[in-house]
C-alpha positions in Angstrom: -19.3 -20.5 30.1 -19.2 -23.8 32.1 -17.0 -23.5 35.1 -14.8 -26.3 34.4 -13.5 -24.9 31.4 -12.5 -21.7 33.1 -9.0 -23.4 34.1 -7.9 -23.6 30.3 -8.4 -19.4 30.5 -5.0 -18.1 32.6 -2.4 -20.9 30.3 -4.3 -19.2 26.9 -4.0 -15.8 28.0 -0.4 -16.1 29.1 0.1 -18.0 25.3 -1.6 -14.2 23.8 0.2 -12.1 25.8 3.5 -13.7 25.0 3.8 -11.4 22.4 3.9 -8.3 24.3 7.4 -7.2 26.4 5.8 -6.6 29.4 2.3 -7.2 31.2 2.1 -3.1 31.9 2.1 -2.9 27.9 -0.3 -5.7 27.4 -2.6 -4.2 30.1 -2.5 -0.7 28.2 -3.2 -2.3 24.8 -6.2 -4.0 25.9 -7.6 -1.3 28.1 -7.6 -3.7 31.6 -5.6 -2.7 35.3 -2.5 -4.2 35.1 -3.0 -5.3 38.5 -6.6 -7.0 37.8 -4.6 -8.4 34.5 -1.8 -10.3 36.7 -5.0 -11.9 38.3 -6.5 -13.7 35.6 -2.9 -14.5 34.5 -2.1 -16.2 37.9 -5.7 -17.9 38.2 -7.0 -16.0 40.8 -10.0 -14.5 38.5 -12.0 -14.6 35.7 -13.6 -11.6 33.3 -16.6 -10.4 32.9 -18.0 -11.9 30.0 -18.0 -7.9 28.7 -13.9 -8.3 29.3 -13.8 -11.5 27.7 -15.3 -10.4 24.5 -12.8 -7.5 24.5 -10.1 -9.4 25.1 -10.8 -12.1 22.6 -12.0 -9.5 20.3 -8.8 -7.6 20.4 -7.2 -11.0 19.3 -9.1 -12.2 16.3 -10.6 -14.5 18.8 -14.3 -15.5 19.6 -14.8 -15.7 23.8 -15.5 -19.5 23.7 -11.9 -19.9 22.2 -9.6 -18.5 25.5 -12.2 -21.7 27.0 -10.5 -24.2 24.5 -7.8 -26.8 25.6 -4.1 -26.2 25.0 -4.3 -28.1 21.8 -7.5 -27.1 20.3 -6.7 -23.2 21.1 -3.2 -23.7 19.5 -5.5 -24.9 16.1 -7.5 -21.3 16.7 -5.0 -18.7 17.3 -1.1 -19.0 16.4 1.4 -16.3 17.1 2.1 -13.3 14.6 5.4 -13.4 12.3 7.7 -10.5 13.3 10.9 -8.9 11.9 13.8 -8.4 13.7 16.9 -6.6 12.8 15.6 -3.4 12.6 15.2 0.0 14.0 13.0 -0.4 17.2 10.2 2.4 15.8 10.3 1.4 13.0 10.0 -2.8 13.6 6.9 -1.6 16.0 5.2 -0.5 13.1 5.5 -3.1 10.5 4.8 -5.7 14.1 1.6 -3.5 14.3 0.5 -3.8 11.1 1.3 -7.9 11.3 -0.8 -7.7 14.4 -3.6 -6.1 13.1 -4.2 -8.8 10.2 -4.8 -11.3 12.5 -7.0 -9.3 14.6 -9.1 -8.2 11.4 -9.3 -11.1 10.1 -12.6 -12.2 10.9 -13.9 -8.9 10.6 -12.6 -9.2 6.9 -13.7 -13.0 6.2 -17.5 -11.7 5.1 -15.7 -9.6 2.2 -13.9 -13.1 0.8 -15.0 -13.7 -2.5 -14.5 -13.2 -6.1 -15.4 -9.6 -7.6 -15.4 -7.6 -10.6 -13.1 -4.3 -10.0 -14.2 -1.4 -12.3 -11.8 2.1 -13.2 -11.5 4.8 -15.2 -8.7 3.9 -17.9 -6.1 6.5 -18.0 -4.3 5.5 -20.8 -7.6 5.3 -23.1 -10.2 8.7 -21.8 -13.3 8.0 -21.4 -13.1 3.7 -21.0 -13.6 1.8 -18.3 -11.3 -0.9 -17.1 -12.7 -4.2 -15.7 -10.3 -6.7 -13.8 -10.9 -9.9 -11.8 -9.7 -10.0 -7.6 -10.1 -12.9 -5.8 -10.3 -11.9 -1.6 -9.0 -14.5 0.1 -7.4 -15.1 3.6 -4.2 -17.6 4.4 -3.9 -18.2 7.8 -4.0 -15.2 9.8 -3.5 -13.2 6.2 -5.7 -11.6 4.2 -5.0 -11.3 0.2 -6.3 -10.3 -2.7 -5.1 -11.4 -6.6 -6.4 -9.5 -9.3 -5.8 -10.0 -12.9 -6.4 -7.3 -15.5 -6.1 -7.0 -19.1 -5.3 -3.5 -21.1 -6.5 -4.9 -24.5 -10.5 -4.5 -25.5 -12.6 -6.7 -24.3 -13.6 -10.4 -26.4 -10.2 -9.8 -28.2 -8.4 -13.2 -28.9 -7.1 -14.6 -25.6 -3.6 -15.4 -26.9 -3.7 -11.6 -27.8 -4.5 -10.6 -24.3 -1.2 -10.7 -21.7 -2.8 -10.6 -18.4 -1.0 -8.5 -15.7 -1.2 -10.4 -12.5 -0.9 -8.5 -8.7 -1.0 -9.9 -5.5 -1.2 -7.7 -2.5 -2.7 -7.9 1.5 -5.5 -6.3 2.8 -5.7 -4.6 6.0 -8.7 -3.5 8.0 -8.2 0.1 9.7 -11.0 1.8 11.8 -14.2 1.8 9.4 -11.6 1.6 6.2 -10.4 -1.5 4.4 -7.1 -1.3 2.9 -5.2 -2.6 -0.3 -1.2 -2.6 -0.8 0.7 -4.4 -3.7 4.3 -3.7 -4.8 5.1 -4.8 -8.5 8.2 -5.4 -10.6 10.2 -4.9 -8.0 14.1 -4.0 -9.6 12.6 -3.3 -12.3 12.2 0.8 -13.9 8.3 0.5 -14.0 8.1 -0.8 -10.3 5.4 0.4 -8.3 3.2 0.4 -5.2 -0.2 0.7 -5.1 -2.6 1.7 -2.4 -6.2 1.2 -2.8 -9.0 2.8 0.2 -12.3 1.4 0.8 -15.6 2.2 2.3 -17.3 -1.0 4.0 -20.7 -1.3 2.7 -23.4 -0.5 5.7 -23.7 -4.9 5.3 -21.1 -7.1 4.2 -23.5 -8.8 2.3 -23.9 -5.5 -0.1 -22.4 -6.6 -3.3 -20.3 -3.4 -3.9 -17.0 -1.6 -2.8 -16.2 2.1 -3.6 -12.6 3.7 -2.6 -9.7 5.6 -4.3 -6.8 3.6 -6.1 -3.2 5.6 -5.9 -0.9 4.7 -8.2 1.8 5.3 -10.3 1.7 5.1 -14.6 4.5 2.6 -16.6 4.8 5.7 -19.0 8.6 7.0 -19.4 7.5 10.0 -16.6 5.5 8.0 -14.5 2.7 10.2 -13.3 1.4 9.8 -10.3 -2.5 9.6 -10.1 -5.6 8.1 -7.9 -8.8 7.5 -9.5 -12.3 5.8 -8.3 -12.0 2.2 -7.9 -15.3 -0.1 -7.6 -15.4 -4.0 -6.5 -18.4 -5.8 -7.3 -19.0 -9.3 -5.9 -19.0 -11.9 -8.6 -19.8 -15.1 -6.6 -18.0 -16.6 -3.1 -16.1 -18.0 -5.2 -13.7 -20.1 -6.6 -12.6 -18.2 -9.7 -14.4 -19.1 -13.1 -12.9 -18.6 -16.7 -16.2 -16.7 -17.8 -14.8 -14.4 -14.8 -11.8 -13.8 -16.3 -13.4 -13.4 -20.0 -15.0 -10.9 -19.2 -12.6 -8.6 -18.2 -10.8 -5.8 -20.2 -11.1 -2.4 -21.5 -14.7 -1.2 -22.2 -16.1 1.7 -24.0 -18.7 3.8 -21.5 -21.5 3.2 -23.2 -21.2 -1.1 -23.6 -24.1 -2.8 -22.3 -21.8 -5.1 -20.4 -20.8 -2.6 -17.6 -23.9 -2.1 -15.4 -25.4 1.1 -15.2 -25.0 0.9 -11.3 -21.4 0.8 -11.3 -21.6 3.5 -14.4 -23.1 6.2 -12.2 -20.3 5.7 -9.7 -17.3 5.5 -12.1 -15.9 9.9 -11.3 -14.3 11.2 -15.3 -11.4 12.0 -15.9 -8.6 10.2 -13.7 -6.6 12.7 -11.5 -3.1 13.5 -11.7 -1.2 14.5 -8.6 
């Protein structure tokens, strides 16, 4: 760190904690003596370069950014939406969960891409379906968009009405998380919740977790079943991406026997 950028640190910290209602509940939430806190707010002292990864980390944030300039660290780091207008508990929650996308999000950037998402059909036993999701961030946001097809595969494309679901992903502890919310208003809306296991590298092609969901049938059971992602590329989006996806018999040479041997029969019902 060169000294004379230090005086840029106290204005961007103030900027972060901004959010917070009080410095004692800024101090608890990043682990730091309120008192020792008030310091490097006022000027009167800088971190350890330890703190200042914590801090930064706990922010989204690389160290070298609380260095920047007022107008270069406005570019890196802007303040999270919040609601308002409800219960207090319950608007901490939802502001926590806000939070925690922008503090995830460049531990979530390596998993942007575009990737093949397998399952076990429940409608059809014993077929597998394959879908197209893009992972993508916005801002401080990540998304995913998926589109999926519940025809065979290679049928006639003006046959095939894709379904089309956009969600957010969060990043929890060691988990990453899915939710999307569909026709809402309408009787076959639903939410769906989908949990993943990192890889031990970001750079390991393939996703394993559980999707929970609910089925458009007239009862609408619920169920979970095993749900693989398998990187297609970085990206952007190809038509041969989309193509490819629909329902496939088990044996079709198409689905690789990698993801095979992970794909769990039959689909559970809760």
């Amino acid at each position: 760190m060169r000294r004379q950028d230090h005086h840029h640190f106290p204005r961007n910290l103030r900027t972060l904690l901004g959010q917070y209602p009080t410095v004692s509940q800024a101090a608890d939430e990043l682990g730091i003596n309120r008192q020792q806190l008030n310091k490097y707010l006022n000027g009167q002292g800088m971190p350890s370069l330890v703190t200042l990864q914590s801090i930064a980390r706990h922010f989204g944030l690389g160290p070298d950014d609380l260095l920047l300039p007022a107008e270069r660290f406005a570019q890196r780091w802007r303040p999270p939406p919040r609601l308002v207008g409800l219960p207090a508990g319950t608007a901490r929650a939802f502001n926590q969960l806000i939070d925690n996308m922008a503090k995830t999000r460049l531990a979530l950037a390596p998993y942007c891409g575009v990737y093949h998402a397998y399952l076990a059909s429940r409608a059809s036993p014993g077929k597998i379906i394959r879908a197209c999701s893009v992972i993508g961030q916005d801002g401080d946001v990540t998304t995913i968009k998926t589109v999926y097809f519940l025809t065979n595969a290679g049928e006639q494309r003006k046959a095939r009405a894709p379904n089309k679901i956009n969600g957010i992903v969060q990043m929890l502890g060691e988990r990453i998380y899915m939710f999307d919310v569909q026709n809402v208003g309408k009787p076959h809306a639903r939410i769906q919740s989908v949990i993943l296991y990192p890889p031990p590298l970001p750079s390991v092609p393939v996703l394993s977790g559980i999707l929970l969901t609910a089925n458009n049938a007239q009862m609408r059971p619920v169920y979970s079943t095993q749900i693989i992602f398998q990187r297609v590329s970085n990206g952007p989006l190809r038509k041969s991406d989309l193509a490819s996806c629909g329902v496939y018999g088990s044996d079709a040479p198409e689905i690789p026997d990698s993801i095979l041997r992970m794909i769990r029969f039959p689909v559970m019902p809760l």
